[in-house]
N, C-alpha and C positions, 0 to 999 in steps of 0.2 A: 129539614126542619119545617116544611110546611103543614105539622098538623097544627100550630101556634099560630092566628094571625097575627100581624104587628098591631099595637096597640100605641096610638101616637097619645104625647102627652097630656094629661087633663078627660083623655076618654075612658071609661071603661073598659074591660075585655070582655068581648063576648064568647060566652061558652061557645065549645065547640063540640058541636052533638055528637054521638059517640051511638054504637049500635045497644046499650044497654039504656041510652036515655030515649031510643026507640023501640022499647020493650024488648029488645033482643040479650039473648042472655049472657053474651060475651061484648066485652068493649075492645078496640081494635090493638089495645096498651096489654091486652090478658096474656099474649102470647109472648112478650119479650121476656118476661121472668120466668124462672122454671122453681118450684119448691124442691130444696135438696136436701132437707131436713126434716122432715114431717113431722108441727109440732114445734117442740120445744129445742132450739140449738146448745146445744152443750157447752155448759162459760168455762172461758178460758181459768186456770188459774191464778189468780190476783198475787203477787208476789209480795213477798213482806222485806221490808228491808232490816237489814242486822250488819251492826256494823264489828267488825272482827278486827284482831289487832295477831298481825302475823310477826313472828320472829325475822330478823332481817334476812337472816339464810333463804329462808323460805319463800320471803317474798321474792326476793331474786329468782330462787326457781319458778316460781309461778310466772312473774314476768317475762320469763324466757321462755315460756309454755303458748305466751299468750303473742309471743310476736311471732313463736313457730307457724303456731295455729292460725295468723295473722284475726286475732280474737282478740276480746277483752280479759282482762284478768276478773276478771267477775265471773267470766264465764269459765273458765280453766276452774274459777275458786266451785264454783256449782257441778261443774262437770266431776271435781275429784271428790264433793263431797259427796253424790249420788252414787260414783261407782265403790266408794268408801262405806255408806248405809248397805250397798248392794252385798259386799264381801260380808260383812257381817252377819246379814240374813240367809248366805249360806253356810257361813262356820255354823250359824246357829240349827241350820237345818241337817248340817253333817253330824253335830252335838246330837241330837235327838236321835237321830239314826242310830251313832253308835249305841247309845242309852237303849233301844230296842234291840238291838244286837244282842247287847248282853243280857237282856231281859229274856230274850228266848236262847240263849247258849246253853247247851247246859256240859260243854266241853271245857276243863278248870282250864287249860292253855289256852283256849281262845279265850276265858273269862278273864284271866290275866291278861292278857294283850289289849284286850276292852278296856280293861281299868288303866291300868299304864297308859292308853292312848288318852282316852275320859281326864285321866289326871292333867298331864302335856295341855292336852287343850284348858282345861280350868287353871291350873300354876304355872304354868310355861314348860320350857326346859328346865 
């Protein structure tokens, strides 16, 4: 810590000249940080609270998610709702698929099977 002198009470500090306050173009402090980001760092995502009202079942399962996990149940609650957005972004991408399928079939058996499947995923079973 000697590049600080001590500064006893009621004095001033005196600058402590540095190779840039003698015209030199680096000051001796230039080399301790490194830029790892060049520019502008990337913000994090600011979280929005929402507060949700679980069935009792449920929250029991989640609870017991969250001491497995030794996690919060907030985060269980986050973790099932992204992998839950996630499934549906592929049902929906499998939806579109088959929709192309049948759009170039021109076989009536697999056009059928298209449809029948196309139905399933829009009505259920």
């Amino acid at each position: 810590m000697g590049a600080h002198p001590r500064v006893r009470i009621g004095e001033r500090p005196r600058t402590v000249p540095t190779r840039r306050h003698a015209g030199l173009e680096r000051s001796p402090v230039d080399g301790w940080c490194n830029v790892v980001y060049p520019g502008v760092m990337p913000a994090r995502e600011k979280p929005i609270r929402q507060s949700v009202s679980l069935p009792s079942r449920v929250a029991r399962r989640v609870q017991a998610l969250a001491n497995a996990r030794r996690t919060s149940a907030s985060r269980v609650i986050v973790d099932l709702v992204e992998s839950g957005l996630e499934a549906k972004e592929r049902e929906k991408r499998h939806y579109l698929e088959l929709l192309e399928q049948l759009r170039e079939s021109d076989d009536p058996a697999e056009q059928k099977r298209l449809t029948e499947e196309l139905a399933r995923l829009t009505f259920g079973e």
